[in-house]
C-alpha positions as CSV (number, residue, x, y, z in Angstrom):
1,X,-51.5,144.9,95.0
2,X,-54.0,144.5,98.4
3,X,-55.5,141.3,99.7
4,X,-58.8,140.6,101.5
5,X,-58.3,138.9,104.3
6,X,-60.9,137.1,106.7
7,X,-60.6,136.1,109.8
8,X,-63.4,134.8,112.4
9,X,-65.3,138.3,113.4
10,X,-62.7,140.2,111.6
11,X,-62.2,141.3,107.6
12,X,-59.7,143.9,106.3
13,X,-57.2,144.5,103.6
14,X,-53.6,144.8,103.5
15,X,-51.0,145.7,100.5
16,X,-49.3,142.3,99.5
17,X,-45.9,143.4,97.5
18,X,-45.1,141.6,95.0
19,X,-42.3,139.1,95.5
20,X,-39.2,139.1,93.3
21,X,-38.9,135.7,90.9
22,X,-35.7,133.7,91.5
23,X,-34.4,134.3,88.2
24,X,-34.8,138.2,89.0
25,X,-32.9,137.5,92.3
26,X,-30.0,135.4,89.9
27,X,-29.8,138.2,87.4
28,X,-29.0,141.0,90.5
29,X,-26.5,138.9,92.3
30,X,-24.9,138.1,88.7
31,X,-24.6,141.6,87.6
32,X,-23.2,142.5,91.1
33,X,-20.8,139.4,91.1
34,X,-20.1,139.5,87.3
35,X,-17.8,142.8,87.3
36,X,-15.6,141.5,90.0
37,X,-14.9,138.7,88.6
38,X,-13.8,140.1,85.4
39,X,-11.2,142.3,87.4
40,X,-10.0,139.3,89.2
41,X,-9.4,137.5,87.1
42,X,-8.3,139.7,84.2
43,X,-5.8,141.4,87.5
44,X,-4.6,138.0,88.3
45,X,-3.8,137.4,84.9
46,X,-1.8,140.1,83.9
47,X,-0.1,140.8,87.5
48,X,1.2,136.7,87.2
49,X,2.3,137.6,83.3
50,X,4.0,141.2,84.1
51,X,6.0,139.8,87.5
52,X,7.1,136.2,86.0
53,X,10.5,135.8,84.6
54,X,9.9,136.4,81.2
55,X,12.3,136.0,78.1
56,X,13.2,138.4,75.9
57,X,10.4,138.0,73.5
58,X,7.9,137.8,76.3
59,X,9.2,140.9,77.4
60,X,8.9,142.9,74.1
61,X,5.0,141.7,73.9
62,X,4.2,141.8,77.7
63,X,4.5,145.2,78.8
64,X,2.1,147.3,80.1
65,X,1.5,150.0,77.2
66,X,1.2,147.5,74.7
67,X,-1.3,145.7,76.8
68,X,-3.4,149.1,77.0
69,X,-2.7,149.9,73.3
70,X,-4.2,146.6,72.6
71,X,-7.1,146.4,74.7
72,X,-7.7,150.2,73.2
73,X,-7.5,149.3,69.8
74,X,-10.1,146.0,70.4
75,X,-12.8,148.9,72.3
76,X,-12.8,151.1,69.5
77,X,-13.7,148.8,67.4
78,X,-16.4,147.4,69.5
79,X,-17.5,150.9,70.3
80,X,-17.0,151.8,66.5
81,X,-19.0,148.6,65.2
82,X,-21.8,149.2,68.1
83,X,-22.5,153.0,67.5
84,X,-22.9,152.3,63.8
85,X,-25.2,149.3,64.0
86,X,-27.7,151.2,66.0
87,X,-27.8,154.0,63.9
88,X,-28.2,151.6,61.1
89,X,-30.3,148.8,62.7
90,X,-32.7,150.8,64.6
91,X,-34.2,153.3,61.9
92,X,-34.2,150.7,59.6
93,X,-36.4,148.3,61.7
94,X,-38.7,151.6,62.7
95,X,-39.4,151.9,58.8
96,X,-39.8,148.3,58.3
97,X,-42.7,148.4,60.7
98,X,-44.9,150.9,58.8
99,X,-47.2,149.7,56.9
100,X,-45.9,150.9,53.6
101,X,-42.3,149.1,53.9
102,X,-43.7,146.1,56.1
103,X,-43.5,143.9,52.7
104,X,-39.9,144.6,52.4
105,X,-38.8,143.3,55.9
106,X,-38.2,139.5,54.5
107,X,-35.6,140.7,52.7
108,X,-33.7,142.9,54.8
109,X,-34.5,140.2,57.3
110,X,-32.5,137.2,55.0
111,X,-29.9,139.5,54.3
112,X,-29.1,140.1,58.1
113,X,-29.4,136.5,58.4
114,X,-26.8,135.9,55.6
115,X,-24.3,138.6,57.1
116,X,-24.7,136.6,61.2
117,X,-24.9,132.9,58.8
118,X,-21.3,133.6,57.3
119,X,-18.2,133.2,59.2
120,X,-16.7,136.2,60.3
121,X,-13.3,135.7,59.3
122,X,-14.8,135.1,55.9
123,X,-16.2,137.9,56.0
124,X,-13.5,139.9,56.9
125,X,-10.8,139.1,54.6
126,X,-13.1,139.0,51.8
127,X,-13.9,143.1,52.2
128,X,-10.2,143.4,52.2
129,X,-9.7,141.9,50.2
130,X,-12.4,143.3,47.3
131,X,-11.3,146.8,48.6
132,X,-7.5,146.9,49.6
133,X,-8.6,148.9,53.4
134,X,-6.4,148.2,56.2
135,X,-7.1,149.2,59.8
136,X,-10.0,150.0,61.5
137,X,-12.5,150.1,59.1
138,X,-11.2,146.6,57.5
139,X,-12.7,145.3,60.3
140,X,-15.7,147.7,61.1
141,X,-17.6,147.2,58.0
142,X,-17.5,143.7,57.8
143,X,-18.6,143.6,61.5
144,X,-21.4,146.0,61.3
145,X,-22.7,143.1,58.7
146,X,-22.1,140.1,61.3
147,X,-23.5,142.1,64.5
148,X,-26.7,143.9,62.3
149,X,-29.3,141.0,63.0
150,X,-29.8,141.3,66.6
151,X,-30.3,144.5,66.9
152,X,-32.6,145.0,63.8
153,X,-34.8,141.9,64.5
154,X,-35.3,142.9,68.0
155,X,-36.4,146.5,67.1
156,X,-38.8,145.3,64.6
157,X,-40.3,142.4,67.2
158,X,-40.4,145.3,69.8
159,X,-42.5,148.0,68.0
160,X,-44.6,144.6,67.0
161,X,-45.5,143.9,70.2
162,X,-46.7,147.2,71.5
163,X,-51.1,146.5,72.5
164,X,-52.5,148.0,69.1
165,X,-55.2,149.5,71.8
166,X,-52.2,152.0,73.3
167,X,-51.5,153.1,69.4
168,X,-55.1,153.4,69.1
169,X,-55.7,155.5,72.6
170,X,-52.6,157.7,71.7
171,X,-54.3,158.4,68.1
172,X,-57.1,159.0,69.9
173,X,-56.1,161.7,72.2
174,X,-54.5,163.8,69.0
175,X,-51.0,162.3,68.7
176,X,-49.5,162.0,65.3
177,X,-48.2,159.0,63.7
178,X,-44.5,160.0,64.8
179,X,-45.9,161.3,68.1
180,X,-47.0,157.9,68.7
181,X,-43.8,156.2,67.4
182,X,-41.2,158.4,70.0
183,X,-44.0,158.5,72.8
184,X,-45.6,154.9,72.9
185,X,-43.9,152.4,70.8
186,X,-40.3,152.9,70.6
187,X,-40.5,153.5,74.5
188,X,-42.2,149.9,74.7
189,X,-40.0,148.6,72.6
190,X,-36.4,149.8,74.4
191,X,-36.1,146.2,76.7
192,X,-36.3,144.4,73.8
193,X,-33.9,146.6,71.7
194,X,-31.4,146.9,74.4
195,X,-31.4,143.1,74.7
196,X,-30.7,142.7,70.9
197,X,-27.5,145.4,71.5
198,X,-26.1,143.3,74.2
199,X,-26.2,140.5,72.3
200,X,-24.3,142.5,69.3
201,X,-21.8,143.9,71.8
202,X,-21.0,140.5,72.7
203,X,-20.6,139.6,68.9
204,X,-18.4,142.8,68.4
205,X,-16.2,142.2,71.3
206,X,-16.0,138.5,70.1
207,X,-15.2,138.8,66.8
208,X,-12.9,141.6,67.1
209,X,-10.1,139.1,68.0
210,X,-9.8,138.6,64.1
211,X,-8.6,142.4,63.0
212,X,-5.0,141.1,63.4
213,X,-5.7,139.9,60.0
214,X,-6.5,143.4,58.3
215,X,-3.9,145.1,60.6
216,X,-6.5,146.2,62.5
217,X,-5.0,145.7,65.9
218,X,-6.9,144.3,69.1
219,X,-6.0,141.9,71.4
220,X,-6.0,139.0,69.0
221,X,-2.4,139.9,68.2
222,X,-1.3,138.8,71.5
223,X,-3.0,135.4,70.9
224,X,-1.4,135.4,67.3
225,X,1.8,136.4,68.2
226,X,1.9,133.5,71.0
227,X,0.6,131.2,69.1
228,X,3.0,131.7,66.5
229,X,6.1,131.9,68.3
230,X,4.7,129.5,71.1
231,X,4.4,131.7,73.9
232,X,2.0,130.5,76.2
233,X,1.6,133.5,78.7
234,X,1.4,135.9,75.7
235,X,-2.0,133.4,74.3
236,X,-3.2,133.2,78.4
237,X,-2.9,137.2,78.4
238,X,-4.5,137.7,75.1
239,X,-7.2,135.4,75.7
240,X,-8.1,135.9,79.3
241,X,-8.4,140.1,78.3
242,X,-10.3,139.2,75.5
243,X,-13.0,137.1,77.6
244,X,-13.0,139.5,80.5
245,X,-13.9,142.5,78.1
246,X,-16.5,140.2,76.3
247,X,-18.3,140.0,79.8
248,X,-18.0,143.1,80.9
249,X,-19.6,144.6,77.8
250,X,-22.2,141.8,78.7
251,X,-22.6,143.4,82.4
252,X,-22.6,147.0,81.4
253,X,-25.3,145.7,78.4
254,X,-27.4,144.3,81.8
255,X,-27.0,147.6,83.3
256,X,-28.5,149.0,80.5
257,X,-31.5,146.6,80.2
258,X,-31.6,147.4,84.2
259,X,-31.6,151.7,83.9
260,X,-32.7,152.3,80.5
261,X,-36.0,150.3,80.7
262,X,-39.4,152.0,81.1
263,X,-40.5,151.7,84.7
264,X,-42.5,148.5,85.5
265,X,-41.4,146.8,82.5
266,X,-39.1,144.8,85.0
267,X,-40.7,141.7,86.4
């Protein structure tokens, strides 16, 4: 933006750039400091657990390949769970918004509600146990209803918010109703969608920990299996991978919000 500025026998203007907020300064230092943490400590962690003198159970448990199996197993269901909630959550809360639906968005909005209200593990074992799966998709299903809410309630807020005066101008210049829709308001409304699939990520990544009880894999079997035969580097492994995967989907979900954005719709 420019300034006036007046001085004693002197006037001109000059550009004045904007200066960046703290929390904008906080959020670039985090996402630059966030990353390597995660593989410090997550390195530190599993370099102290591979190298210490480990008994024979340790040993079958904490070994490299089963390590990368695990951690594997725990990404394809986040990835899984992530891919099919925004191909589930994002028409669905584009359709919701036009006019014709609008009066059916209470109830897809409670039953969202229900599916993030109920505990996962709930959740979980009750699909398996109504339809005798195993595996992957024990677990996917179930979490596609945990993670849904986010993602869908953000869309719908998103294409809310768009200025009715840019849906009118876009009208105006010959667009058609879906012309307006991929060119103005689901544009508008990516920050705010992106923000709702970070916070599913999150919820994916979290809850995943629980497909040990569908035989679904994932890290939570380390925590399981330590916990059960009382090995506490096997639960510190398990645990510490499973929170420095959590935040680093939470960094790459910041990237996302950071690149993926419309221009100037960072402050």
């Amino acid at each position: 933006m420019t300034a006036v500025v007046d001085l004693p026998g002197v006037s001109k203007t000059r550009s004045v750039e904007p200066r960046p907020s703290v929390a904008s300064r906080a959020d670039r230092v985090r996402l630059f400091v966030q990353p390597v943490a995660v593989v410090v400590l997550v390195g530190a962690v599993v370099i102290w657990a591979l190298s210490s003198n480990l008994n024979a159970n340790e040993r079958e448990t904490l070994n490299l390949p089963t390590i990368l199996e695990l951690t594997g197993q725990h990404i394809v269901i986040t990835f899984v769970v992530s891919v099919l909630v925004v191909a589930i959550a994002v028409p669905l809360g584009v359709a919701l918004t036009r006019p014709k639906l609008k009066w059916l968005s209470p109830v897809f909005l409670a039953i969202a509600n229900i599916g993030q209200a109920a505990p996962a593990l709930g959740v979980i074992v009750l699909f398996f146990l109504w339809t005798g799966i195993e595996g992957l998709w024990a677990v996917a299903v179930p979490l596609i209803f945990y993670t849904l809410l986010p993602v869908l309630r953000n869309t719908m807020v998103g294409i809310q918010q768009v200025d009715r005066s840019l849906i009118d101008a876009g009208r105006g210049i010959g667009m058609s109703a879906m012309g307006v829709l991929f060119r103005v308001e689901l544009p508008l409304a990516v920050p705010l969608i992106l923000a709702g699939l970070r916070t599913a990520l999150v919820l994916a990544v979290g809850t995943a920990t629980l497909a040990f009880f569908v035989n679904g894999g994932g890290l939570g079997e380390l925590i399981d299996t330590g916990y059960k035969l009382q090995l506490n580097s096997v639960m510190y492994v398990g645990a510490v991978l499973a929170i420095g995967l959590a935040l680093l989907v939470d960094w790459l979900g910041g990237m996302a919000e950071r690149w993926l954005a419309p221009k100037g719709a960072e402050q």
